[in-house]
Structures are given as structure tokens and as C-alpha cells.
C-alpha positions in Angstrom: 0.0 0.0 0.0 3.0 2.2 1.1 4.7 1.6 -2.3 1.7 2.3 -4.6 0.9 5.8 -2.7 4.7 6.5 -3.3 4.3 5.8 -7.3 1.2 7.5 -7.4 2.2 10.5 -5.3 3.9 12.5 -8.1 0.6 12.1 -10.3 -0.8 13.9 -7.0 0.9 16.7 -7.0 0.9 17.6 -10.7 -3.1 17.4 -10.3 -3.2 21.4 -9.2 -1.0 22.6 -11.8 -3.1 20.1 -14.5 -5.8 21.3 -13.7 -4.6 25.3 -13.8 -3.4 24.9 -17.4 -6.5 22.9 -18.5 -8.9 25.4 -16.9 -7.6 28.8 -17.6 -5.0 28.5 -20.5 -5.7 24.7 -22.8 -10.3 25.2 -22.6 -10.3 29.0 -23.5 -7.2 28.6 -26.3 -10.1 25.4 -27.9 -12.6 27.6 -27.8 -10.8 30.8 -29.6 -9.9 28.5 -31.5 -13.4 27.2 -32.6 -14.9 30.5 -32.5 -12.0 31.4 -35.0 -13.2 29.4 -37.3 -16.7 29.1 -36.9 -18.8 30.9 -39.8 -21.9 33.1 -38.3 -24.0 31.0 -40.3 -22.8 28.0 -38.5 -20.0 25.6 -39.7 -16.3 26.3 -39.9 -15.0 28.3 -42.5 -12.1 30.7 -43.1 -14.1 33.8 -43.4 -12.8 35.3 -40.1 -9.1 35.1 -41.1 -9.8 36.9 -44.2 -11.5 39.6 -42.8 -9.0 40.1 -40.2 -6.4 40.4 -43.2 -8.6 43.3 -45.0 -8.7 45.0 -42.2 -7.8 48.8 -42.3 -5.9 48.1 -39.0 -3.6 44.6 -39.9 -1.0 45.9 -41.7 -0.1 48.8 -39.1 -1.2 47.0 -36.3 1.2 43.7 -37.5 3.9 46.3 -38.0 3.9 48.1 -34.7 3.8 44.7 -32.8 6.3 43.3 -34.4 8.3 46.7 -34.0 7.7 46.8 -30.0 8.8 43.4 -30.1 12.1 44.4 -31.6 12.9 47.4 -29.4 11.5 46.2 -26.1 12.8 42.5 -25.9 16.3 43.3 -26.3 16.6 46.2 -24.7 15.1 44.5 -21.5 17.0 41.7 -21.7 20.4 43.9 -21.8 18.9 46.0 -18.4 18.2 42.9 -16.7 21.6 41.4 -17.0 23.7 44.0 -16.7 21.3 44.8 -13.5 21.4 41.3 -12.4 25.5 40.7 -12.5 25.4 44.3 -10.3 22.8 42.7 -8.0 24.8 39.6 -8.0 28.4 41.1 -6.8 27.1 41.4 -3.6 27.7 45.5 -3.0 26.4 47.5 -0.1 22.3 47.8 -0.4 21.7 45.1 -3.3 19.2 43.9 -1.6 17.3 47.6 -1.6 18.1 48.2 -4.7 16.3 45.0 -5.8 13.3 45.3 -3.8 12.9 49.4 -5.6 13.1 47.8 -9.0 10.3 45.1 -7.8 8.2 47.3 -7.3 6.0 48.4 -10.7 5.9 44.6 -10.8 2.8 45.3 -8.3 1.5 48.1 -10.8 -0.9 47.0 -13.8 0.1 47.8 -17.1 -3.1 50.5 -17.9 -1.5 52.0 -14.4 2.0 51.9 -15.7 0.5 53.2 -19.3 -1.3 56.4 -17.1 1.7 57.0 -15.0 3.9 57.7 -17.6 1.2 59.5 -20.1 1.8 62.0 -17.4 5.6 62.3 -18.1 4.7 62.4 -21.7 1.6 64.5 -22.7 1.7 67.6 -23.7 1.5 69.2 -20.1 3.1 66.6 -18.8 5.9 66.2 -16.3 8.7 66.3 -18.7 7.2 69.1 -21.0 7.1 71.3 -17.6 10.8 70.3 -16.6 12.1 71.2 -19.7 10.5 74.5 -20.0 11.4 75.7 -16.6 14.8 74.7 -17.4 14.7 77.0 -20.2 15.5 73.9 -23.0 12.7 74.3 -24.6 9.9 77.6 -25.4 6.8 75.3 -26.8 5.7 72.2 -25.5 7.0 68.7 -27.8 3.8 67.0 -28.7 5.8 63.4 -28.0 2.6 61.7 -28.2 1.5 63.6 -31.6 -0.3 60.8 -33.6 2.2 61.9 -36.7 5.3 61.8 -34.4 5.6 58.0 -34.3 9.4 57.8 -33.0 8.0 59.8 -29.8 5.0 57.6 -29.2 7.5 54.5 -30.1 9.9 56.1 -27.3 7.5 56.4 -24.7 6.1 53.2 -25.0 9.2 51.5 -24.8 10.2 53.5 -22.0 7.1 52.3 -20.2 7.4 49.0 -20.7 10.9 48.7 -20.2 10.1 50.9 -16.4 7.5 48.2 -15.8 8.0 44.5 -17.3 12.3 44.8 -16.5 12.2 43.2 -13.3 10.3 40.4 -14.5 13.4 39.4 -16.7 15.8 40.5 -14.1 14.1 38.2 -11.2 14.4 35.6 -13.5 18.3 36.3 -14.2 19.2 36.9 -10.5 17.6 33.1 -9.4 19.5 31.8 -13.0 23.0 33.1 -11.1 22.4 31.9 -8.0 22.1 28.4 -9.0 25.8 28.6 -10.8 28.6 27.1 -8.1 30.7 29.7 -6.8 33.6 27.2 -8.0 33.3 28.1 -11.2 33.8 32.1 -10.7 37.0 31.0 -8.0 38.7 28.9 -11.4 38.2 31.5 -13.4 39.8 34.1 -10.9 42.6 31.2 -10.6 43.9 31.7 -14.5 43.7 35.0 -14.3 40.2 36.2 -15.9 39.0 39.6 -15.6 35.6 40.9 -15.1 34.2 40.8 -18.4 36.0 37.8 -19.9 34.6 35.8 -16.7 31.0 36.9 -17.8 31.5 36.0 -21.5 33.2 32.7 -21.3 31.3 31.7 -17.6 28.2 33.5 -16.8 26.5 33.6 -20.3 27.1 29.8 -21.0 25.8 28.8 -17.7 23.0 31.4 -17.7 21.6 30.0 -20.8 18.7 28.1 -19.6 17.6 31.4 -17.4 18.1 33.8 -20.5 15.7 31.3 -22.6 13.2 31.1 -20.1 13.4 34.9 -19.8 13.2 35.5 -23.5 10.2 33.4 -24.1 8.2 34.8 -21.3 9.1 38.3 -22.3 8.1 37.8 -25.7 5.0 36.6 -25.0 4.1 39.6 -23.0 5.6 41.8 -25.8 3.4 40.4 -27.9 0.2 41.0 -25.5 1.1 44.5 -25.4 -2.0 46.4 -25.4 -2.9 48.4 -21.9 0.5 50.7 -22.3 -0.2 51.5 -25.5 -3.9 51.9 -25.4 -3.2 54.7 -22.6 0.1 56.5 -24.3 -1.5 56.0 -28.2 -4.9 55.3 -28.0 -5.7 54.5 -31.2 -3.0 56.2 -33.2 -1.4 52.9 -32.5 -3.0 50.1 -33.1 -1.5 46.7 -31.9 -2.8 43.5 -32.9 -3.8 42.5 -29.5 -5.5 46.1 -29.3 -7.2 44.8 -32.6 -8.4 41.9 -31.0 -10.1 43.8 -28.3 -11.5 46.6 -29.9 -13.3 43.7 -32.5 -14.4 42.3 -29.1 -15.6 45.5 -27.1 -16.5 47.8 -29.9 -17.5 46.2 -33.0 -19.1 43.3 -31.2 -17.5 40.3 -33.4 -16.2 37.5 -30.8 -15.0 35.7 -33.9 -12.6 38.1 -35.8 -11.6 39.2 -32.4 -10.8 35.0 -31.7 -9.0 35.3 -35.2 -6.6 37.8 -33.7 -6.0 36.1 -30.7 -5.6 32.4 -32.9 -3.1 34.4 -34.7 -0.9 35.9 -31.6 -0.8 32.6 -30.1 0.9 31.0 -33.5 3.3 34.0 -33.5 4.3 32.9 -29.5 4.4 29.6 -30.2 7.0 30.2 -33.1 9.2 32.6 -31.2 9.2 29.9 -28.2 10.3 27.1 -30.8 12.5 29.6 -32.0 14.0 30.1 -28.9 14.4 26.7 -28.2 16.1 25.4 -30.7 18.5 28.5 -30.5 19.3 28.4 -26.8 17.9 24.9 -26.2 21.2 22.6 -24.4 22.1 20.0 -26.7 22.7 16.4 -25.3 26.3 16.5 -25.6 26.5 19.9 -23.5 23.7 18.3 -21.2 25.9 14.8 -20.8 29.3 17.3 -20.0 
């Protein structure tokens, strides 16, 4: 009796997690999936896709995504490390300075997206500190809907402020797993600084720089709050497109299309990802 509880225990306690991901991620990705392609006369046809491809909005809301994705996810993933191999020489008040970071981690992204529109907007924070510096005479219209690099700027800024410490968190607990052996060899032979990070730190940090990626990337390309609040619709996003076919125009099945599509976009860049990053056998056997 002992033995079988002992094989089956395992089973047990994947049950919660089971049924999490069945629940709330694997039933409602089925049913976008149906509704996706499900005709309103009933039956399953390809109708939605096509008229989420002729809409005015694809083409600038693929580009903009697609854009944020390049600008934020590299950009974050450079802050985070280099913040995480500070964090991780041990100076005085690491420990304050990583709890300060952590903190828009407990702020939403429409939050985040109203914080900084009052940095940005025309009578902003930033438009006031300038003037009264004397740097500028008339306010910059940064958020301008034909000033793209400015709206571009102060979303990534945003995002960068408030998504950061998710990569970083992930970094710091990816450095504390490598054996402090490895750093005392490379000390032995006589490697500085950086070429102790390149040739030790990245290689063994490669597992914690994958997972990082591919959950960054994901929520790069569910950006929607920030730049709802920043752009409104001067931007459109594709998951912005997916909820405004929702909420305003009142079509669950173009919106579904929209979110079918997203979903094959993060399951490429996670497969991507993988196969780039992923440890080989040999490495995995060593």
C-alpha cells in the first residue's frame, strides 16, 4: 500500500498545476480556437481570417507589434543582465536596490500606461521640466499621432520601467544556481571581469536567458494596456485589434482570429527560442 501511494504520489501533485493549465489556458485557447473558425452562419470556414487580413488596422497593427517586439525585448533583456550581475556582486544595499526595482511589478500595465502618459503628454511632467529649465519655449507634442518615434519612445520606455524586473528576477535566481567554483577557477587563470561573464556567466546562464526570453516575448506580444493609454488609437497593436473587434465592433469571432493568430506568433518565437538556446545532449551529458 505504502509503495503504490509512493508511485502514485507524483501524479498527485501535478493534479493542481493540470488542472490550472486545462482550466484557464488549454479550454479557452479550444474555444478561440473554434470561434475562429466558426462561420456566423454556422459551420467552420475561413471567413474570419480573411477579414482580419482586410482590415484597415492589420498591416499597421502587424507592424507596430512586431516593431515593439524588436525594441523592447532586447533592450530588457540587456537591463536585466547587466542589472542582475550588479545585484549579484554582492555590493552594499543590493538587496534595496532590488526590492525598488520590484516594485512596478505590483503596478498593472493600464496604471503603468497612465503613469507615464503624465511624463509624456503635452502638459506633462517632462514638457514642464524642460520648460522651466529654459530647453525648450513650446511644449514637444511626443505623443503627436504623426510623431511616431515619440510615441514609439514612450512606449518602450514604459514597458521597459514596468516588465524589467520580471526578466531581471528571473536572471538573479538563473546566477544563484551557478557554483561559486566556477567564478574562484576562473579568478585562478587570471580572468578579468568581463571575460569571466562571457566565457562563464552567459554559458551557464543560458537556460535562465531562454526562459526569460520566451516569457518576455510573449508579453511583448500582449502589449496592449500601455499602449492603449500612451496612443490610443494612433497605435494600433494587434492585440489592441483583437479587443477593440471584441468590445466595440461586437465580433467574438474576428476578435478570436486575432488572438488564434498571436498565439501561433508565440508559439514560433518559443520554438525559436528553443532550438536557438535549447542545451544540446552532448552539452547536457558534460
Amino acid at each position: 500500500m505504502r509503495a503504490r501511494t509512493e508511485q502514485f504520489l507524483p501524479f498527485a501533485l501535478l493534479l493542481p498545476s493540470i488542472g490550472f493549465l486545462g482550466l484557464l489556458i488549454v479550454i479557452p485557447m479550444v474555444q478561440a480556437l473554434l470561434l475562429a473558425v466558426m462561420a456566423e452562419g454556422g459551420g467552420f470556414s475561413l471567413e474570419n481570417f480573411q477579414r482580419m487580413f482586410a482590415d484597415v488596422n492589420f498591416s499597421d497593427a502587424w507592424r507596430n507589434t512586431l516593431l515593439l517586439l524588436i525594441l523592447i525585448v532586447p533592450l530588457q533583456i540587456v537591463l536585466a543582465l547587466c542589472m542582475a550581475l550588479l545585484i549579484n556582486s554582492r555590493f552594499r544595499g543590493h538587496g534595496f536596490f532590488l526590492y525598488v526595482y520590484a516594485i512596478p511589478l505590483a503596478i498593472s500595465d493600464l496604471a503603468a500606461g497612465i503613469l507615464w502618459l503624465a511624463v509624456f503628454t503635452e502638459r506633462g511632467y517632462l514638457n514642464s521640466t524642460l520648460q522651466n529649465a529654459g530647453v525648450i519655449s513650446q511644449p514637444i507634442l511626443f505623443l503627436s499621432f504623426d510623431n511616431l518615434g515619440g510615441i514609439l519612445t514612450a512606449i518602450v520606455i514604459a514597458e521597459s520601467w514596468r516588465a524589467t524586473a520580471i526578466v531581471l528576477i528571473i536572471l538573479i535566481a538563473g546566477l544563484q544556481l551557478i557554483p561559486r567554483d566556477f567564478f574562484e577557477a576562473a579568478d585562478l587563470f587570471g580572468a578579468n571581469r568581463l571575460r569571466r561573464t562571457v566565457h562563464v556567466v552567459l554559458p551557464l546562464l543560458r537556460p535562465s536567458l531562454q526562459s526569460a526570453l520566451i516569457i518576455r516575448t510573449i508579453f511583448a506580444f500582449q502589449t496592449f494596456a500601455v499602449v492603449f493609454a500612451l496612443a490610443g488609437r494612433n497605435m494600433p497593436v494587434l492585440a489592441g485589434e483583437a479587443y477593440t473587434w471584441y468590445a466595440t465592433n461586437r465580433n467574438e469571432h474576428v476578435a478570436a482570429a486575432y488572438a488564434v493568430l498571436l498565439l501561433g506568433l508565440t508559439i514560433v518565437a518559443t520554438v525559436v527560442y528553443l532550438r536557438v538556446l535549447g542545451l544540446r545532449e552532448a552539452e547536457v551529458q558534460r
